[in-house]
ZADO-919756 format. One record per atom (N, C-alpha, C): atom name; x, y, z. Coordinates in pm, 1 decimal, padded with zeros to 6 digits. Layout:
REM residues N
atome east north up
CA X Y Z
...
//
This chain:
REM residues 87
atome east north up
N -00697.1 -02521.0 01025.7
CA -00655.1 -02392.9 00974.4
C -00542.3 -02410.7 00873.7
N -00444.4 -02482.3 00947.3
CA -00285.9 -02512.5 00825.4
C -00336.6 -02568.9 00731.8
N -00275.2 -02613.2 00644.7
CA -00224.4 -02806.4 00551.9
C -00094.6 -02775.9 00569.0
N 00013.7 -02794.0 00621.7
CA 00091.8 -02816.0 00639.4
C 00144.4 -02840.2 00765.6
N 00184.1 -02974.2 00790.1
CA 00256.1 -02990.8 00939.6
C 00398.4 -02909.4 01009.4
N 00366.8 -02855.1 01126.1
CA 00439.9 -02733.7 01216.2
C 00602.8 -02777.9 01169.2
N 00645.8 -02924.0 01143.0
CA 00779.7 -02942.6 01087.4
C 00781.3 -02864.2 00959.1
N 00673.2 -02858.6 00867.6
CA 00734.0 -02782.9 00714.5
C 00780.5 -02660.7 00768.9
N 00730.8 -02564.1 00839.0
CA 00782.1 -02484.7 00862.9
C 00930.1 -02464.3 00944.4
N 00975.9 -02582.8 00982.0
CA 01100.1 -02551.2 01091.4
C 01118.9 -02561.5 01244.1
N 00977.7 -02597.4 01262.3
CA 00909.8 -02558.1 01398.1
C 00975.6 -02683.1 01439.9
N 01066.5 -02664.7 01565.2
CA 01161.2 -02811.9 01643.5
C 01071.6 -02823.8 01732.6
N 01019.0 -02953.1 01696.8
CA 00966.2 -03041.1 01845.5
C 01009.3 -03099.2 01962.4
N 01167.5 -03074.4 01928.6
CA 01221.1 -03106.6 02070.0
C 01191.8 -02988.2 02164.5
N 01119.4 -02913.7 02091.2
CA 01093.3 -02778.7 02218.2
C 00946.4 -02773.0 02263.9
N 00915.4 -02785.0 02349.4
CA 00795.0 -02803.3 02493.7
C 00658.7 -02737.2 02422.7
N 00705.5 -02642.3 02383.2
CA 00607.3 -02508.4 02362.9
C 00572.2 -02578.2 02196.6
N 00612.8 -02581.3 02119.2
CA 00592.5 -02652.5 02013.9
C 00489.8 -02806.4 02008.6
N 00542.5 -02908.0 02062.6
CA 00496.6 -03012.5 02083.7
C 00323.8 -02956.0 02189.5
N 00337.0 -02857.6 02275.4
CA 00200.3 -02834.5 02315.9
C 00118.5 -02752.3 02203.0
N 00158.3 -02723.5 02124.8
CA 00082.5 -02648.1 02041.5
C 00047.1 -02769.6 01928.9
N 00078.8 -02826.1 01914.2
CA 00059.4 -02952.2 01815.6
C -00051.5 -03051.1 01877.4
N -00027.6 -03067.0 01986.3
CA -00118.7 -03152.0 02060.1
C -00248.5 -03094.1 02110.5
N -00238.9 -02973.7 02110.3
CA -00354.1 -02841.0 02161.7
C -00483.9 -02816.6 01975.3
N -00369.7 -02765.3 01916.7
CA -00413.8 -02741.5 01834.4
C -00408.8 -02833.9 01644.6
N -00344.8 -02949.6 01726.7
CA -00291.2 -03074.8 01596.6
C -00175.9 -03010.0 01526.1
N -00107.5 -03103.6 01479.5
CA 00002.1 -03062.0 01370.6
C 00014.2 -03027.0 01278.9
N -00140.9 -02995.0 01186.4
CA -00160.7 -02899.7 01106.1
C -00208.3 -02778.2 01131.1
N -00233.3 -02729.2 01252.0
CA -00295.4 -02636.8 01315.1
C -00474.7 -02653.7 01308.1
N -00494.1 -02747.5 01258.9
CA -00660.1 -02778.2 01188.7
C -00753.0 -02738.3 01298.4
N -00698.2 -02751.2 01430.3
CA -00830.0 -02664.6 01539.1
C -00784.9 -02517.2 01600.4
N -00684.9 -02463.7 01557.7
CA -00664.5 -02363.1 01572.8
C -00794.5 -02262.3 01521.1
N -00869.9 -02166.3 01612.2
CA -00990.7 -02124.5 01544.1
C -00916.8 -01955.6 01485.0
N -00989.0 -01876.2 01393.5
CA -00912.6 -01748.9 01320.5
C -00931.9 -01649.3 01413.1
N -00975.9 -01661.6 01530.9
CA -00964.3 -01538.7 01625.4
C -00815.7 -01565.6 01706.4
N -00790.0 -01680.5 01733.0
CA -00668.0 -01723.5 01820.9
C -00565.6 -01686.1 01748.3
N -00560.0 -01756.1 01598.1
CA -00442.7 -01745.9 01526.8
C -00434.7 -01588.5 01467.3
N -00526.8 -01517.7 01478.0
CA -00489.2 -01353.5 01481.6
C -00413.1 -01300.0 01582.6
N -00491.0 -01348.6 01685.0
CA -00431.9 -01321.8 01829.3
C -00311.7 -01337.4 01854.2
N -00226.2 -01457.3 01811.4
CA -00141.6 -01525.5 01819.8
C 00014.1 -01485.0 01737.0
N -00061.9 -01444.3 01559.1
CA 00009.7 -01328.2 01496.4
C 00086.8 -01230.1 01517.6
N -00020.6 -01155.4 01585.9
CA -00012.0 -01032.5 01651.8
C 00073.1 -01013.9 01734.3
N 00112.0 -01138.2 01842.6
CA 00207.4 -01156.2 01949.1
C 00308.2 -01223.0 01951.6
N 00328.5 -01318.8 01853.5
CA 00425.2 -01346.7 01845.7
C 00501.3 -01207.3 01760.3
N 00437.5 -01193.2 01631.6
CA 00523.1 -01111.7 01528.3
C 00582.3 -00981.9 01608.6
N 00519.9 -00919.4 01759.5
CA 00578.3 -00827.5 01805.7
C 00677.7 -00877.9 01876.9
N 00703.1 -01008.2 01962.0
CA 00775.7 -01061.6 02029.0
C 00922.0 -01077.8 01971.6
N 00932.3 -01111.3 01854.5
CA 00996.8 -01166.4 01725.5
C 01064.1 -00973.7 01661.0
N 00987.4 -00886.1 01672.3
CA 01031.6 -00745.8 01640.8
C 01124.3 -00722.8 01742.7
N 01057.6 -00734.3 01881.5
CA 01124.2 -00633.6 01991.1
C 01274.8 -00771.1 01955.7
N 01274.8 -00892.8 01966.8
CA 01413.1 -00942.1 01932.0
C 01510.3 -00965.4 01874.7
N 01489.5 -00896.0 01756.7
CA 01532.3 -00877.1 01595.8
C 01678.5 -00772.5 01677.6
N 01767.7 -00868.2 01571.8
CA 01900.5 -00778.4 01617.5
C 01918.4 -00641.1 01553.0
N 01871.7 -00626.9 01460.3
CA 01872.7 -00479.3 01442.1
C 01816.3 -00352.0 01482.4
N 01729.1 -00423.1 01552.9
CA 01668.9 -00286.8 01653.2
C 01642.7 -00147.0 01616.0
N 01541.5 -00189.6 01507.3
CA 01563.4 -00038.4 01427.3
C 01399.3 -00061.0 01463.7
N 01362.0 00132.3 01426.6
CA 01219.0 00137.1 01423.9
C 01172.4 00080.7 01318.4
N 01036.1 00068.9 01335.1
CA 00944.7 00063.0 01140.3
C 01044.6 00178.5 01087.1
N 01024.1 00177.4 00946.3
CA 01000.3 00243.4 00843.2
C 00864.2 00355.8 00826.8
N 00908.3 00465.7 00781.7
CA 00804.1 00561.6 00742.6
C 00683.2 00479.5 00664.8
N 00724.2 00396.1 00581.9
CA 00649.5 00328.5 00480.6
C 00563.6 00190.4 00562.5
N 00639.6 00166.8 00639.0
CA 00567.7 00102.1 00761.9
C 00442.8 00129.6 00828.0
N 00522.1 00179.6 00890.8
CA 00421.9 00310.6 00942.6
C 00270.0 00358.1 00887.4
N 00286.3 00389.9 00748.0
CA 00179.2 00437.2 00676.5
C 00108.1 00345.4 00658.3
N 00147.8 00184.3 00581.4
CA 00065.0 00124.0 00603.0
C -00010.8 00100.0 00715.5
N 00005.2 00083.9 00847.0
CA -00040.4 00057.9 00952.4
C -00161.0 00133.9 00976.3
N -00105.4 00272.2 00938.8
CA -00210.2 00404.3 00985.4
C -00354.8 00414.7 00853.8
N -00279.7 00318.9 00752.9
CA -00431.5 00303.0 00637.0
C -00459.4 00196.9 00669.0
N -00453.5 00096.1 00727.5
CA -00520.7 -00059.6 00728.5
C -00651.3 -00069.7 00747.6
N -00710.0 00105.3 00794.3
CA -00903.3 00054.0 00782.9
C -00937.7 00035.4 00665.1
N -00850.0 00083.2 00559.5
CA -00891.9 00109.9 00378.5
C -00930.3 -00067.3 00382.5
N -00834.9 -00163.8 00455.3
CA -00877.9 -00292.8 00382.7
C -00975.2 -00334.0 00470.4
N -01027.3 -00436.0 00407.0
CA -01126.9 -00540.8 00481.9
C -01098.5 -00590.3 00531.3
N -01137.0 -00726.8 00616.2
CA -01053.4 -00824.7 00672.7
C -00994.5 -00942.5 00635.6
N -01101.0 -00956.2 00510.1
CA -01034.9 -01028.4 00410.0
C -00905.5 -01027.6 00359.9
N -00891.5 -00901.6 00300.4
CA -00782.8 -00825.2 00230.2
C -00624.5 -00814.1 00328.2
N -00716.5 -00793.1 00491.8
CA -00625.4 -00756.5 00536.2
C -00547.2 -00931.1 00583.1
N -00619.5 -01031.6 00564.0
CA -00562.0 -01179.6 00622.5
C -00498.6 -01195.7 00460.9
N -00528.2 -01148.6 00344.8
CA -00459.9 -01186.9 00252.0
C -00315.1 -01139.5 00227.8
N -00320.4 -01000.2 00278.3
CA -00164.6 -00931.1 00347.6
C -00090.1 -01010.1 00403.6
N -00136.0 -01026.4 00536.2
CA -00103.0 -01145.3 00658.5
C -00003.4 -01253.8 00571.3
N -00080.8 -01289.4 00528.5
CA 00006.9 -01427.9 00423.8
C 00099.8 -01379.9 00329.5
N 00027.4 -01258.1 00264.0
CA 00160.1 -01213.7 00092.5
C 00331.0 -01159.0 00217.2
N 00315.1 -01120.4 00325.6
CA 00407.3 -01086.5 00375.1
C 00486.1 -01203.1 00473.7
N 00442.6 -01278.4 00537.0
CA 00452.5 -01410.7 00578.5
C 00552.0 -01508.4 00502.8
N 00463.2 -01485.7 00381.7
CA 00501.5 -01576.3 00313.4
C 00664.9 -01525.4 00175.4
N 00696.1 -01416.2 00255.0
CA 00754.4 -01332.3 00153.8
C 00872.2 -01310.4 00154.0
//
């Protein structure tokens, strides 16, 4: 799935959960399959919200996107995934 090994990103292998995900799914993520790593998205990125020190709701503008996301495909919508990810 990656090209890039879980270190480009920051990801410390001295931590348990890391090093099993590397060994589960390799250090480029290359057997990670696109239903998991949706799955996976999805739960971390809320995990990562509810811990965010600012503790604020979405945004109205938030929001709206969320409530149009049938407009995209799934294509469109994994190309999001990344323009914001990566942003």
């Amino acid at each position: 799935m990656g090209t890039k090994p879980l270190g480009y990103w920051s990801c410390d292998y001295t931590i348990t959960l890391i090093t099993d995900i590397a060994e589960t799914w390799g250090d480029n993520l290359e057997r990670l399959t696109e239903p998991d790593a949706l799955w996976l998205i999805s739960r971390i990125a809320h995990e990562a919200w509810m811990q965010h020190e600012a503790d604020v709701p979405p945004s109205v503008e938030a929001e709206e996107v969320v409530n149009r996301l049938y407009e995209l495909s799934l294509t469109q919508k994994q190309a999001l995934l990344k323009a914001i990810a990566n942003s």
